[in-house]
C-alpha positions, 0 to 999 in steps of 0.5 A: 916660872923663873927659879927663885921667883916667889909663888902668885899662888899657893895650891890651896889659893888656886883651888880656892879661886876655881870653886867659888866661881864655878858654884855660883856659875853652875847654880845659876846655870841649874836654875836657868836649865832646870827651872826648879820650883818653889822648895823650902830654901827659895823661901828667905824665911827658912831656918838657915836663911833666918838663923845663920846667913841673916847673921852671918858675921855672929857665926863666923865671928863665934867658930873662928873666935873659939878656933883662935882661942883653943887652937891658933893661940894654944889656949892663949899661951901663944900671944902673937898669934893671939894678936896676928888672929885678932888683926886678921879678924879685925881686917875682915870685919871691916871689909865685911861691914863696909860692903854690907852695912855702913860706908859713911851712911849707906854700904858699899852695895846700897850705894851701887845700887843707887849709883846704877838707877836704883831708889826708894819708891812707894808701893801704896798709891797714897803714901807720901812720895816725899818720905821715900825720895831720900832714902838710900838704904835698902833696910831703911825702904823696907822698914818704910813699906816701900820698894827697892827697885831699879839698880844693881843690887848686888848680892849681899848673900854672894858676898858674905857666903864667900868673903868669909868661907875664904876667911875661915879656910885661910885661917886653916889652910894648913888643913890642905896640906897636912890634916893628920895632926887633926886626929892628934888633936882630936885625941890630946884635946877634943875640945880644940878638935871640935873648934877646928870641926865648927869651923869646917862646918860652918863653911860647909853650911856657907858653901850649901847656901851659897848654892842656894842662892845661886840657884833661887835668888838674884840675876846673873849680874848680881851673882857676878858682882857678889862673887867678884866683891867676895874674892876681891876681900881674899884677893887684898888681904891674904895674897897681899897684906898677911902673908907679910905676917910670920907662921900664916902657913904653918899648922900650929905647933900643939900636936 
């Protein structure tokens, strides 16, 4: 590296982009090996497929709102941070939402899914066939009783569990460096102290179902692309349009 010559990546940003790989490879790689059988997480009706990853964006959106509120924005005394947090978030949500659940209609998935061969087809032999050719949407075929087949359907779970995981650290990043003024704060205000540990819970519990995934759900090339679409979001934002933004790496001045 040249003298004087900003750094690509920070370390934290460097150990960030070698985990979320390696566990959506090593899962899927256990699942080819091992050949796990039937558990309670491949049902998709377990509680923390059900209660958390199916809304997935509620929780990261109460954890990092009260992280925010009580750490970042120093109970709201801070202003500017409080605003930089709020733009950050906003920014996320949009690449979220996007990807997942609208893009003028079908989300960015749903219309690679259909771009790449996939549709709509009637499971029952006397359904109308013409209700099920317009329907682009993967929600709306399920809603209709048919089947969601014949594309590349990329992972929506790889895309979320990772997409915001990376979020969240980034937002705490100066955990990596110093986490010392943890303990201070668990002793000056407990309160902020516990935000700081929901966020960290939370990704934690995204990491597991994120193994999960990868070990029970989808092929390879889905993994792939929902890992890929899951940094790309962290790629844009943290390496190129925040860090334009003051004080993203230092701990909050409150300890």
């Amino acid at each position: 590296m040249m003298p004087g010559r900003p750094r690509i990546l920070l370390p934290h940003q460097k150990l960030l982009l070698a985990l979320y790989p390696v566990t959506v490879f090593l899962s899927f790689l256990y699942s080819v090996l091992a050949k796990p059988g039937p558990s309670y997480f491949s049902n998709k009706r377990n509680i923390l497929n059900v209660g958390f990853v199916k809304i997935g964006w509620f929780w990261v959106t109460v954890v990092y709102f009260a992280y925010l509120l009580l750490v970042l924005s120093k109970r709201l005394q801070d202003k500017q941070r409080l605003m930089q947090g709020c733009l950050r978030y906003a920014v996320a949500t949009v690449y979220w939402y996007i990807l997942t659940q609208w893009l003028l209609g079908p989300s960015f998935i749903d219309r690679v899914f259909v771009a790449t061969g996939g549709k709509c087809s009637a499971i029952a032999e006397e359904a109308d066939i013409s209700v099920f050719e317009n329907v682009f949407q993967q929600t709306a075929c399920r809603k209709l009783g048919g089947q969601w087949g014949g594309g590349h359907d990329v992972s929506g779970h790889c895309v979320m569990l990772i997409h915001a995981s990376l979020f969240l650290l980034e937002e705490v990043r100066w955990l990596f460096y110093d986490a010392r003024p943890l303990s201070t704060l668990k002793q000056r205000d407990p309160t902020a102290w516990k935000a700081v540990v929901g966020v960290l819970g939370l990704v934690a519990l995204w990491w597991w179902m994120l193994i999960m995934t990868g070990v029970y759900f989808h092929g390879h090339f889905e993994l792939l692309s929902g890992c890929f679409f899951g940094l790309l979001g962290w790629a844009v934002l943290y390496l190129g349009v925040f860090p334009r933004i003051p004080a993203m790496d230092r701990p909050p001045n409150m300890f």
